[in-house]
N, C-alpha and C positions, 0 to 999 in steps of 0.2 A: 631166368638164370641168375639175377640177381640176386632175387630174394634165396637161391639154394646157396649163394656163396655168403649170404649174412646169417649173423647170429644176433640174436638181442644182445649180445654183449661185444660184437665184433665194433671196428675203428675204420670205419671208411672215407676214401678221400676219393669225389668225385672231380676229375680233372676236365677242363674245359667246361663248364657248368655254365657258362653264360652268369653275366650281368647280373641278372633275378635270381641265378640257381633256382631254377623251378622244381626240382627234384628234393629236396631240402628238405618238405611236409614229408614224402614219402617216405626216402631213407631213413629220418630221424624216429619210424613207425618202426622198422623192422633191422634196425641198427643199435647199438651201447653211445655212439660218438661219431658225428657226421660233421666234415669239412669240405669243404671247396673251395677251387682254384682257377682262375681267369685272367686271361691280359687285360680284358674291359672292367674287370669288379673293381670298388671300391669295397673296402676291406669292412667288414661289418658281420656284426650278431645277430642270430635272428631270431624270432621270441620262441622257436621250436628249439631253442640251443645249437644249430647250423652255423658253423664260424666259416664265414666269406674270406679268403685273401685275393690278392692280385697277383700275379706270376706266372711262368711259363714251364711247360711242362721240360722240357730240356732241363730245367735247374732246380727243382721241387724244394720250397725252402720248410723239409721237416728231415728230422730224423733217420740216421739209418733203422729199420724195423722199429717202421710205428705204427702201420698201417695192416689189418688184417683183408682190407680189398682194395683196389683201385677200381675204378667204373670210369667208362667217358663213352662219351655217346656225338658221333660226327667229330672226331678229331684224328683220326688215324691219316685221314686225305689228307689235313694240312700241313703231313711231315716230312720236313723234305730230309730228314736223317732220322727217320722211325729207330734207328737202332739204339742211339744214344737215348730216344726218350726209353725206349725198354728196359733198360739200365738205367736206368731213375726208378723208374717202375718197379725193379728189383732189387732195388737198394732201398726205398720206404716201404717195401713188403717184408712181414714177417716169413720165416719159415711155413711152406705149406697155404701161404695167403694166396689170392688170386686177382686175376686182370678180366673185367668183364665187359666188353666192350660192343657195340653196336657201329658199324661205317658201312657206306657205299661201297658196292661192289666195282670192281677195276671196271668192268666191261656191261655193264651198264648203260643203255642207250647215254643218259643223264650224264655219267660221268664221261664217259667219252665226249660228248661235246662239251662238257669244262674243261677236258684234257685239251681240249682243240682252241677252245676258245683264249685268247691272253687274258691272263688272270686281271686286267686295267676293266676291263669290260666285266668281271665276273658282280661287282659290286654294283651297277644300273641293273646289271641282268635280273638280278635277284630281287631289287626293290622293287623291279616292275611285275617278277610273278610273284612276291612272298610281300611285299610292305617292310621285308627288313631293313636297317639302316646300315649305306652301306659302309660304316666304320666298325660293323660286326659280319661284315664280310672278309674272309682271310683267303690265300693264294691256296692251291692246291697241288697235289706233286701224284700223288696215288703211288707212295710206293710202298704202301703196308695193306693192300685192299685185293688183294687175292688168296687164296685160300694156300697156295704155292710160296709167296710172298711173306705169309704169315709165320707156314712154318718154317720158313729159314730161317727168319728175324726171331721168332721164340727159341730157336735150336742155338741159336749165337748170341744169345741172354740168359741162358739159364732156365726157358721156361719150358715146363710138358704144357701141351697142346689138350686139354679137356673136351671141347667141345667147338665144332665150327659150322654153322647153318647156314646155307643159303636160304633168303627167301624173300619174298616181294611185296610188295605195297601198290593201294588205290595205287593209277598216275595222276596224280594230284597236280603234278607241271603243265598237264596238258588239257585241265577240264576250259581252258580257254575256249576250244575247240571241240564241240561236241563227237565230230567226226574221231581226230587225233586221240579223245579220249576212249572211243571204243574201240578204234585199235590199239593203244595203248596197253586194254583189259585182254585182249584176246593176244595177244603177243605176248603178255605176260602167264597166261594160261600154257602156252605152247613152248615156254621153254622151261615150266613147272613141270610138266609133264612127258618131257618127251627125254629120254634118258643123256647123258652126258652133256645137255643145256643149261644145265644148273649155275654154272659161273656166270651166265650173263645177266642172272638174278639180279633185281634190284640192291640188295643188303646183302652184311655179311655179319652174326650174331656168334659171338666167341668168348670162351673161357679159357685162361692160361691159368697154371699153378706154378706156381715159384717152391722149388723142389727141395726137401727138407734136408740136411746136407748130409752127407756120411759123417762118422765120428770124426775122424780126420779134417776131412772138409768143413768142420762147424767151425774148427778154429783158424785153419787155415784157407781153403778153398783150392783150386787145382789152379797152376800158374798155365796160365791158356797162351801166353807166346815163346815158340820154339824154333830153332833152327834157321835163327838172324843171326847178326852181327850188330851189334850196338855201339854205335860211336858216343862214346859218352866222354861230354866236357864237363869238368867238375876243377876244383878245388884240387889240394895236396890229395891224396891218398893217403900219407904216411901220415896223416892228423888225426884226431882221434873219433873214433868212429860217429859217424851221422849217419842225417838219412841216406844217402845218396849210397855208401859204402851196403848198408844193409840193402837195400832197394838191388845196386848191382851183382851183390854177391848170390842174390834170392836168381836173380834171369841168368848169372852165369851156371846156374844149374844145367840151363835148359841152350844154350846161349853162346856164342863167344863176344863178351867186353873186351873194348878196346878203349882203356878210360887216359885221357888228355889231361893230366897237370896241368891246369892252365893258370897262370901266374904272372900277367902281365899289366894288372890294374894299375899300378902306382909305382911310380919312382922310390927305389929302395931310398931312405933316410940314411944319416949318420952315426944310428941307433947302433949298440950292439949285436941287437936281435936279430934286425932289420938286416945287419951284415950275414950272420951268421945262416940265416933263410937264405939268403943271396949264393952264400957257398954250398949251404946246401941244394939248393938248385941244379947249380952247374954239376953237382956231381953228379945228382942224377941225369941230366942233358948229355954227360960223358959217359953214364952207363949204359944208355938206348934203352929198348923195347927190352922191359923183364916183366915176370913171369912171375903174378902174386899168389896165385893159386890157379885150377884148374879151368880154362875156358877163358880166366881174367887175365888180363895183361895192361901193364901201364908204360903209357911215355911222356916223359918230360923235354918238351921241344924246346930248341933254342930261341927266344926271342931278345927283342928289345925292351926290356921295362920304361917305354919314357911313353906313355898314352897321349902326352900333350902334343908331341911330337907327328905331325902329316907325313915327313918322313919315316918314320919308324913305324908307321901305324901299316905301312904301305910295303913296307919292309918285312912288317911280321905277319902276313897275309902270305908271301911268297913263301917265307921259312915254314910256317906251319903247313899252308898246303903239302910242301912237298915232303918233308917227314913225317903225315900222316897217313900221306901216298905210300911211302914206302911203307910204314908199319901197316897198313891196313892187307899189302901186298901177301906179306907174312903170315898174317892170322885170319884172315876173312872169309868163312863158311857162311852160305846162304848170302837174302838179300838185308841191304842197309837200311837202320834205323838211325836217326841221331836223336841222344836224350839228350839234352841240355839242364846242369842245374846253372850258371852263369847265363845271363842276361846279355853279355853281349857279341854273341859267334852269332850274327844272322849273314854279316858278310861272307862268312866259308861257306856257306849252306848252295849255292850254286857248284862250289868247287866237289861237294860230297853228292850228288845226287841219291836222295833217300825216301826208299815208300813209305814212311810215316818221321815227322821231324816233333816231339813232344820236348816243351819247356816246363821245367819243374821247377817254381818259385817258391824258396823257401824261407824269405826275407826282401823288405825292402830294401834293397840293394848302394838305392840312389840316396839312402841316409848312413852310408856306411860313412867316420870320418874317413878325410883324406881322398874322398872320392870324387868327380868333376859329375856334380848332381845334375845337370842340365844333358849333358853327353851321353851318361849309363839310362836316362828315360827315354833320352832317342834311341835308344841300342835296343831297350828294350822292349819300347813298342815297335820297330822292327820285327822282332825275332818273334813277337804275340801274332802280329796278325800274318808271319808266315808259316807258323804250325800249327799242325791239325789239331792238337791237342795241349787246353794249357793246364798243368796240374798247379794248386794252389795250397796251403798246407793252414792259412787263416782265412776267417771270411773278410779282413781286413784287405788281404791281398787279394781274394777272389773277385770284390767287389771293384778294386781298382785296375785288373785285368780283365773283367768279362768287358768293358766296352769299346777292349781293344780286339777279341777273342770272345764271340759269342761262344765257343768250345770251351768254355773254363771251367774247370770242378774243381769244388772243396775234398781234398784227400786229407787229412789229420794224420799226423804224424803217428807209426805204431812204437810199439814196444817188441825188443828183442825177449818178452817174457819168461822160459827156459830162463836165461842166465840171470834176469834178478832176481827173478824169486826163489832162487837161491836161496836168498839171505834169508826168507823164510822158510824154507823146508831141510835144509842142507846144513851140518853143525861146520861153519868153518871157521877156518884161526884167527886169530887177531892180530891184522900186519902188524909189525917190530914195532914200526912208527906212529904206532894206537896204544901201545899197551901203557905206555905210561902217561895218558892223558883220561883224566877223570872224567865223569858223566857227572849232569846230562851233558853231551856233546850233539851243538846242530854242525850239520854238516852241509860240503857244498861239492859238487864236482862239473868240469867247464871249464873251458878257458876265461880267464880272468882279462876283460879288456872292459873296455867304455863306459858300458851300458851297466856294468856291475856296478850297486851302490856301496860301494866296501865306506863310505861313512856313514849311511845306515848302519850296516851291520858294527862299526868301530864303537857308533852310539852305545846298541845295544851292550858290545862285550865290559862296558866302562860300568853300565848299568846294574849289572849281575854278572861283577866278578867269579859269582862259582858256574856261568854256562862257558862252555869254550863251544868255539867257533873251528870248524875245522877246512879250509879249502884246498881241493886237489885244485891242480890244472896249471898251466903256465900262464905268465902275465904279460902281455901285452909290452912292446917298447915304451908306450907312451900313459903305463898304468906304474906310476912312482909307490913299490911297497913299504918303502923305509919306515916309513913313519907308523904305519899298521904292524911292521913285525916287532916294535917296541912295548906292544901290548900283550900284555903277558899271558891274555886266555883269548888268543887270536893267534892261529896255526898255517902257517903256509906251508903244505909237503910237496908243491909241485906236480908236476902231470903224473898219473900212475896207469901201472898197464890196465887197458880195457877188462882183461881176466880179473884181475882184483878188485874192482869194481864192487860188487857184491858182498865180498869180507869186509868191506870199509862201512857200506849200506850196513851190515850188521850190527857195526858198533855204532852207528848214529841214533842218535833220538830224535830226530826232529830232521825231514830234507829242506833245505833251505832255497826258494828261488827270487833273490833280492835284486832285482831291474829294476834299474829306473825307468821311469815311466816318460816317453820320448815319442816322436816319428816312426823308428827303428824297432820300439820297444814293443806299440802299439798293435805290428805285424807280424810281434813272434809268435808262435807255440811253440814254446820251451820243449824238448824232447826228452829234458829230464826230469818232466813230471811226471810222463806215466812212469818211468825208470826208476825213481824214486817211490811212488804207489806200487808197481811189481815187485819191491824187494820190501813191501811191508810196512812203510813210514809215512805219518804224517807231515802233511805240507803245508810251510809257513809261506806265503808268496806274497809279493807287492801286487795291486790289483790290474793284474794284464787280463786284458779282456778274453783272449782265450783259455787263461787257466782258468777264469770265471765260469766256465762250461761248466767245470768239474769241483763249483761251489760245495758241495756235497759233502766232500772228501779232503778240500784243502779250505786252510785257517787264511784269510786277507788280510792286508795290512797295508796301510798308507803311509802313516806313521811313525816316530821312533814308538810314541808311548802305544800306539795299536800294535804295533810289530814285537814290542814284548809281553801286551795283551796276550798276542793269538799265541807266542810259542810259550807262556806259561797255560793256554789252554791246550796246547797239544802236545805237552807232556805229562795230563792229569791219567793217572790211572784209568784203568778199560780200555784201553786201545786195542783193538782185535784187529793184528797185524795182518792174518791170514784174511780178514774181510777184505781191508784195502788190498791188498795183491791179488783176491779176488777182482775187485771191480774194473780191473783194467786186462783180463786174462782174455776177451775176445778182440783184444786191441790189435793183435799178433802182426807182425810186418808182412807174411807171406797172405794175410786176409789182405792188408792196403796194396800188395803189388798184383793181387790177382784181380780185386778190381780196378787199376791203372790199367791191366794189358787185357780187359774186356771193353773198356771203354776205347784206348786206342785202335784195337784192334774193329770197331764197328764206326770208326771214322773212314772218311772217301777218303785217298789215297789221292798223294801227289802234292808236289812241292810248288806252293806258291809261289807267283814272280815278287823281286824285292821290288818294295817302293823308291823312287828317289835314288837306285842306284845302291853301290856297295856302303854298306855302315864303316863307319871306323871302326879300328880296332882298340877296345878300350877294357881286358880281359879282366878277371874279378879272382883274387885271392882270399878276401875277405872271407869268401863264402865259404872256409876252413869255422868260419865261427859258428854256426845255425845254434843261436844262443839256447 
């Protein structure tokens, strides 16, 4: 079976390989490019060109579609949530790639007494009939080892089912015993042969196909959860669109949201701004439960903004339970989900009883200013190791959530594509507030706080009085613009509607994404770079390690004098606008939500006990920024 799913030119990644990867000579004979992967390997080359890593099949550290087979041979038993590895499986599989695998059968003399035996005992067992050592002996669970088994777990991954053999082997466990081994041979004869005995086969020999997708489905995929209720804590609503907005608006298709203003991180200041959030709060608190579009509805509950505060903390625990109670009374079809993009609701999570509780990190939180850094990491690893599911949007973030949550996947931020690439295919106008500002023009769009280096970019505009600099977005209370809008090819138009978006992209030369490089900064992925690559434009960026994926396509810079390096090279003629908004056109948001709710959906169900008692309540507004 192997050799029918390779090609001399195919990319195989043989998972669970052992130590040695003994298979290595082989593959590298009847393959283009041979890799493997193990929790025991030391990461290594091998002189057949065979690249060894170390890692666990749950978290596959390659590529979406890079692999055109997966192979593993004796790793189905050790899974004690086969489904999430199949969805690894199917996310570094190409279109049309396959799974070709080899495990013991459920019902197997063998495996039944592993089933029986406590897995503490399994590792003397096996050194005393095998010579293995037992630190490459691993637990067993058999829940992907029947042939029933299999197809469920392919049917709820995306896979058609090719091929599935029973069949048996010498008993090699039992030549101990001359006797035990000839029955062994004849036991094994009698249930080859004797009709419907086939499952207690020694093995089970399989091919899955990873199914090439409809035209539709290539760029999007089918959203697989339906007919819940999603309690979703987030940020304003009324901010300007992120992921959380697009991500909710994709499941209230299928869906009723019920999304939580939650706004209660920090004591408002004596900022203007700061005030004026404030008022606007309350009024939405005074407006109730509305109605943003079809299936979605928001509320903005009354609390206390003082986090520092045991009382208030204790206070806004009862406020919130009970006006979520009511609104959920209102709108709630089907059973509860709670997504969480805020770090710290794991204290309500008792009060909402939910079949699946998913946290979507989309920033380091606990380096926001202003934030009580020690408190939002207790909250947050709370709320990590009591949902099924933690979504991560860097590997920066994933790395410091999987050891709170072995459930943690890298999801990368999509692109609303349709609406920017607009700006390439679509003749549209040039808002009022463009027409009289000369090219080249780098542009910027975002909220303007912190982490913005606007003395970088001040450098730059000083330097080459004829580029103007152009930023949408509102500024932060605590980001002083005076001194920048004295410069005379440095532009501040303030937030604009997400609609316009795209006419603005059109008159830019150059997308700008100038962070400084921080804690905070460390763990973005900016969501408006592919945003900026969909509508066509080369990107200038400061070196954040995730925009660094997409080197390719975007100009780096550390520098004042490298940061007007890269953006006098990415306004040198030949720029094929339609290439870059090509390269980010399978990025689409309905492709990232369809695998969120295949992954969730093949997590065990049910709400872990909290550690330590109920968290404080220490809510996150910030998370309006997802820089």
């Amino acid at each position: 079976m192997v050799g029918q799913a390779l090609r001399l030119s195919s990319k195989v990644l043989d998972v669970g390989c052992g130590r040695d990867f003994v298979m290595a000579q082989f593959l590298t004979r009847v393959a283009g490019e041979v890799h493997g992967i193990d929790p025991t390997a030391d990461p290594h080359v091998f002189d057949c060109g065979a690249v060894l890593k170390r890692g666990t099949a749950d978290s596959l550290p390659y590529d979406d579609a890079t692999f055109d087979a997966v192979i593993s041979r004796c790793v189905l038993e050790h899974l004690e949530h086969p489904a999430a590895v199949f969805n690894e499986f199917n996310r570094v599989l190409r279109p049309g790639g396959h799974v070709v695998f080899l495990t013991p059968g459920k019902w197997d003399y063998v495996s039944i007494v592993a089933a029986i035996l406590p897995n503490r005992l399994h590792g003397s067992l096996i050194k005393a009939l095998e010579g293995r050592n037992e630190e490459d002996t691993f637990p067993t669970y058999y829940h992907a080892n029947s042939a029933r088994q299999i197809r469920r777990i392919a049917k709820q991954t995306d896979f058609r089912v090719e091929a599935l053999r029973y069949y048996n082997h010498y008993p090699y466990l039992l030549t101990f015993s001359p006797l035990l081994c000839r029955l062994g041979i004849l036991y094994d004869q009698v249930i080859t042969n004797v009709r419907g005995l086939n499952c207690l086969q020694a093995s089970i020999l399989g091919t899955l196909r990873k199914e090439d997708p409809t035209p539709v489905e290539r760029i999007a995929g089918p959203n697989s959860l339906e007919g819940r209720t999603i309690l979703c804590f987030a940020s304003g609503y009324d901010a300007p669109p992120t992921s959380k907005h697009h991500v909710m608006h994709l499941l209230a298709e299928r869906n009723v949201v019920l999304w939580v203003n939650y706004h209660a991180s920090r004591a408002p200041s004596a900022s203007g701004s700061d005030m004026l959030y404030a008022a606007k709060k309350l009024a939405q608190v005074v407006g109730g439960l509305k109605q943003q579009r079809r299936n979605l509805y928001t509320l903005t509950p009354l609390v206390a903004p003082l986090p520092s505060s045991a009382t208030a903390r204790r206070l806004n625990r009862g406020l919130l339970v009970a006006q979520i109670r009511r609104a959920l009374a209102k709108v709630r079809r089907g059973p509860l989900q709670v997504w969480s993009f805020t770090p710290d609701i794991a204290y309500l999570l008792d009060a909402f009883p939910a079949e699946k509780v998913l946290y979507y990190c989309v920033d380091d939180f606990a380096s926001f200013t202003g934030y009580d850094r020690e408190q939002v990491l207790r909250d947050e690893a709370d709320l990590c190791r009591r949902a099924d599911l933690v979504i991560t949007t860097s590997r920066a973030l994933q790395e410091a959530k999987k050891p709170l949550n072995p459930n943690t996947i890298l999801v990368p931020h999509g692109v609303d594509y349709e609406h920017f690439s607009k700006a390439v295919t679509n003749n549209l106008p040039v808002p009022e507030d463009m027409q009289g500002i000369p090219h080249p023009i780098l542009g910027f769009f975002g909220l303007i706080r912190d982490w913005v280096d606007l003395d970088l970019l001040a450098e730059v505009a000083q330097r080459r009085p004829d580029w103007h600099i152009v930023l949408l977005g509102d500024a932060d209370s605590n980001v002083n613009l005076s001194a920048y809008r004295d410069i005379p090819n440095m532009h501040f138009l303030g937030r604009r509607p997400y609609a316009s978006l795209p006419a603005y992209c059109k008159c830019f030369d150059v997308g700008l994404i100038p962070f400084k490089i921080n804690e905070l900064t460390k763990a973005v992925n900016p969501i408006k770079l592919r945003e900026y690559l969909a509508a066509g434009l080369p990107v200038v960026s400061t070196p954040l390690p995730e925009v660094k994926v997409y080197e390719a396509s975007v100009h780096l810079a550390d520098t004042v004098d490298a940061f007007v390096a890269a953006v006098e090279s990415a306004l040198r003629p030949g720029r094929i606008h339609g290439a870059l908004s090509a390269s980010v056109a399978c990025d689409m948001w309905p492709g990232r939500v369809n695998l969120i709710c295949r992954r969730i959906r093949a997590t065990t169900s049910g709400l872990k006990p909290a550690e330590g008692g109920a968290s404080n309540c220490t809510a996150t507004d910030a998370a309006d920024s997802n820089p």
